[in-house]
N, C-alpha and C positions, 0 to 999 in steps of 0.2 A: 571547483565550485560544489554546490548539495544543491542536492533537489528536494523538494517537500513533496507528500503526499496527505491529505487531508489523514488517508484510511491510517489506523494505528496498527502497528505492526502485530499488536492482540488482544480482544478486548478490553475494557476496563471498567465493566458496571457493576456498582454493588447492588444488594437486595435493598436494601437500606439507607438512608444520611445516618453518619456516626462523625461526628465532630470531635469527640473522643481520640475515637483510630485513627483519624483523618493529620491529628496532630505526630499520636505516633508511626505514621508512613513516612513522614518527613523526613527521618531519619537515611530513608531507603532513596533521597531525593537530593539534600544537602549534608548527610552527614561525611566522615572519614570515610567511609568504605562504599560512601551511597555513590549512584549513578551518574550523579554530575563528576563525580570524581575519576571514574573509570574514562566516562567520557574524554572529557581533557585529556586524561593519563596519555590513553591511543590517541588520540590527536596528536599531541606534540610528540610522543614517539615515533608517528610516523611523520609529522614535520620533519622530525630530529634524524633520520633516518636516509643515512648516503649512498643506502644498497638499494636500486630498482630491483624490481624481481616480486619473489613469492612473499619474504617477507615482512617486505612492505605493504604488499595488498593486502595479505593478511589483515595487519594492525586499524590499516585505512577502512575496511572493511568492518570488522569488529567495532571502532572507535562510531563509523554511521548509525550501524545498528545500535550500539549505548543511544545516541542522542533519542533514538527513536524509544526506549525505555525511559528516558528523563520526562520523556512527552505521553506516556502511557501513565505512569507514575500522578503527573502532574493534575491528567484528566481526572486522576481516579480520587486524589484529594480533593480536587473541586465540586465533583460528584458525590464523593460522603461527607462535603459543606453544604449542601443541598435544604435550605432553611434553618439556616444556624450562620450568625443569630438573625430574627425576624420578629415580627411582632407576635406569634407564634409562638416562637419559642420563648420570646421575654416575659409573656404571658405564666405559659408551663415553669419558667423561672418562678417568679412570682409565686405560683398557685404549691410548688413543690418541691422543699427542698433535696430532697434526693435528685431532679431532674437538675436543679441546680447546679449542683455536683458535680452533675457527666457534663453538662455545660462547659461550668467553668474548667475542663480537662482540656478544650480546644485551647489553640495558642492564639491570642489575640489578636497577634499581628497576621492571624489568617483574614482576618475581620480590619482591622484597622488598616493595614498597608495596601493587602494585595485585594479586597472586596469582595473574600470569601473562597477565594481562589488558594493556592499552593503558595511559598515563600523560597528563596534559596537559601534555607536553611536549615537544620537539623530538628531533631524533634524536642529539644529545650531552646530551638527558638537563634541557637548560635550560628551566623554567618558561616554559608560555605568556603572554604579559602584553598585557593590555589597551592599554595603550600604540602597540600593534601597531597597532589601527582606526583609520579617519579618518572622523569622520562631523562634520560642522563646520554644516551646516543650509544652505549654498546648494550648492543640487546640481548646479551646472556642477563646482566643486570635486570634490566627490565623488565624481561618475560619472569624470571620470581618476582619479582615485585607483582606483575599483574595476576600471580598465580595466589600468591598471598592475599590480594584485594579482592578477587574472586571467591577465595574461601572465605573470609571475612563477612562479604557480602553476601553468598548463601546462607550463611551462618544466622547473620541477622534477618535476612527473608523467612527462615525458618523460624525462628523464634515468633515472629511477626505472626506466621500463619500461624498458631497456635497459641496466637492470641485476639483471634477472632472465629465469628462461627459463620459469618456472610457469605452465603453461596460466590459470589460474585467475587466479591475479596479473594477469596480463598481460589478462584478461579485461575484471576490473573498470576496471582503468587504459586503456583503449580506451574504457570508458565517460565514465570522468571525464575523458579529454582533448576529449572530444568534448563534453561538457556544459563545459567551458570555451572549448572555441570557439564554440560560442551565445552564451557569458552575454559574451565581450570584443567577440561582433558586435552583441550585445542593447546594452549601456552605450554603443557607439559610436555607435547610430542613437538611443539617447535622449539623446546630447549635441549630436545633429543637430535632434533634432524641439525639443530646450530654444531653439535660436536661429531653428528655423523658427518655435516661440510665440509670439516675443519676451518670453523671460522669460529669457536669459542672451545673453552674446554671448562671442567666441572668446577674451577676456582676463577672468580671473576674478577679484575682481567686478566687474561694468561699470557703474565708477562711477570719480567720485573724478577725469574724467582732465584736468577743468580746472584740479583741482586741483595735479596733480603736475608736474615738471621736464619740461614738452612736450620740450624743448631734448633730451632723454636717455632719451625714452620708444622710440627706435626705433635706438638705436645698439649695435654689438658691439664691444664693444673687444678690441683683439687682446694679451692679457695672456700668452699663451705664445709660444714660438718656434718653434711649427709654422708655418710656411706656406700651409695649404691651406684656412684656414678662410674667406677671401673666396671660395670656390670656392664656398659654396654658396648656396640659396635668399633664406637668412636673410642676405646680405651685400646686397644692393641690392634697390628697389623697393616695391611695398605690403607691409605687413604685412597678416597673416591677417584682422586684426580690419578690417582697411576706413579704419581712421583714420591709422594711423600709416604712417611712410616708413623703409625702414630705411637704415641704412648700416655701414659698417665703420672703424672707426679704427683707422689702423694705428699714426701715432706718438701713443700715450696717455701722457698728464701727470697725476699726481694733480690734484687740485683740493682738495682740502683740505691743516691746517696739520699740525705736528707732529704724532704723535700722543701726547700726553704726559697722563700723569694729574694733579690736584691732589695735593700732599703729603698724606698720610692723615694719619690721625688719634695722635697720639703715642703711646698709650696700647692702640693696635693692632701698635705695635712692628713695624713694616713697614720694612725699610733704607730709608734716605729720608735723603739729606745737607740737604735744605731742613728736616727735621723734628729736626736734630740740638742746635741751642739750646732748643726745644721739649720735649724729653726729658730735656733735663740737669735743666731747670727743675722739671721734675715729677718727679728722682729727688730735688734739694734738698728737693724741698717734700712731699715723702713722708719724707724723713727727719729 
């Protein structure tokens, strides 16, 4: 079960209503990389998740604390909706069109659906979608995945703060850049401590590798016409995982044949000149 607490886990007042900004935080609420998405992610990871222990508390732990960012997040668009729009502002509408302008910057359906309040949705306004999470149940997998959505996510907080100058704003987002640089140094020392276990190893899953094309498990092929890609790490020597060798290919040949489809099916009406006696036959025999 969860428990609520009224208190928000850290401020969220601005100096100001900005109906403006209030559209672009949204992002940080419903977008791909925003906080509803982290959310979920650590949920169903640690739904997804058949090892008790560390961690799983981990995940369950972190996954609470997002929720409690969804719900900081959400106060803090409310509060720079804060007489937008009102008779007031329709007014200064009216009276100016430059205030117009920053007006119409809010997204409607802050106004329309949710009654000035926050939306789950991005900052043009696009539905958040589950699709968004990775939670797949081996947690080498996943901890990149939330290591990437954490960088992501500061990424765009940062850009955020400097794109305001509201004490308050700029407050809370000091907080939440900083609670993302914990949680992307948290996932990196559990994708260290997953191989110090030995319950993963640095190619995800570690398995399968007698299986696969040994011949091509450690090569780059050089498929563009830059140049500098033998320059780097990844171009000679061990790989990360301890097993493999890499190397670089510089003149690459396909290995496979044409790539050509079977003639479809006649009755799918697909241009197809192999399919063209096929068709005659079946408008004769239709008719």
């Amino acid at each position: 079960m969860f428990l609520h607490t009224s208190r928000l886990q850290f401020e969220a007042k601005p100096a100001n209503p900005d109906a403006h900004f209030a559209r672009k935080l949204q992002e940080l609420i419903g977008g791909a990389f925003g906080e509803m998405t982290v959310t979920m992610q650590y949920l169903f990871q640690g739904w997804n998740c058949r090892m008790e222990g560390k961690y799983k508390d981990l995940i369950m732990d972190v996954a609470t604390e997002e929720i409690g960012h969804v719900e900081m997040l959400a106060t803090m668009v409310a509060r720079l909706l804060e007489g937008a729009p009102s008779e007031v502002t329709a007014k200064m509408v009216a009276d100016d069109p430059v205030v117009a302008a920053v007006i119409g910057g809010m997204d409607p359906q802050q106004a329309i659906v949710s009654g000035g309040g926050p939306t789950l949705s991005d900052a043009n306004g696009v539905p958040w979608n589950g699709r968004y999470i990775v939670a797949s149940g081996n947690l080498m997998a996943d901890f990149r995945a939330n290591v990437a959505a954490e960088a992501q996510g500061r990424l765009q907080t940062a850009r955020l703060y400097n794109m305001t100058d509201d004490p308050g704003v700029r407050d809370m987002l000091k907080f939440n850049l900083a609670r993302d640089t914990a949680h992307q140094n948290m996932w990196l020392a559990a994708i260290e401590e997953l191989q110090e276990d030995g319950l993963e190893g640095p190619v995800s899953p570690s398995a399968l590798f007698d299986e696969e094309h040994q011949e091509h498990a450690g090569t780059i092929w050089h498929n563009s016409d830059g140049t500098a890609g033998p320059e780097g790490r990844w171009a000679s020597g061990p790989a990360p995982d301890g097993t493999h060798e890499f190397s670089y290919l510089m003149n690459v040949e396909p290995l496979g044949g044409k790539a050509s489809a079977p003639p479809p099916d006649p009755l799918l009406y697909a241009t197809s000149p192999a399919n063209l006696g096929l068709i005659e036959r079946a408008i004769r025999k239709l008719t």
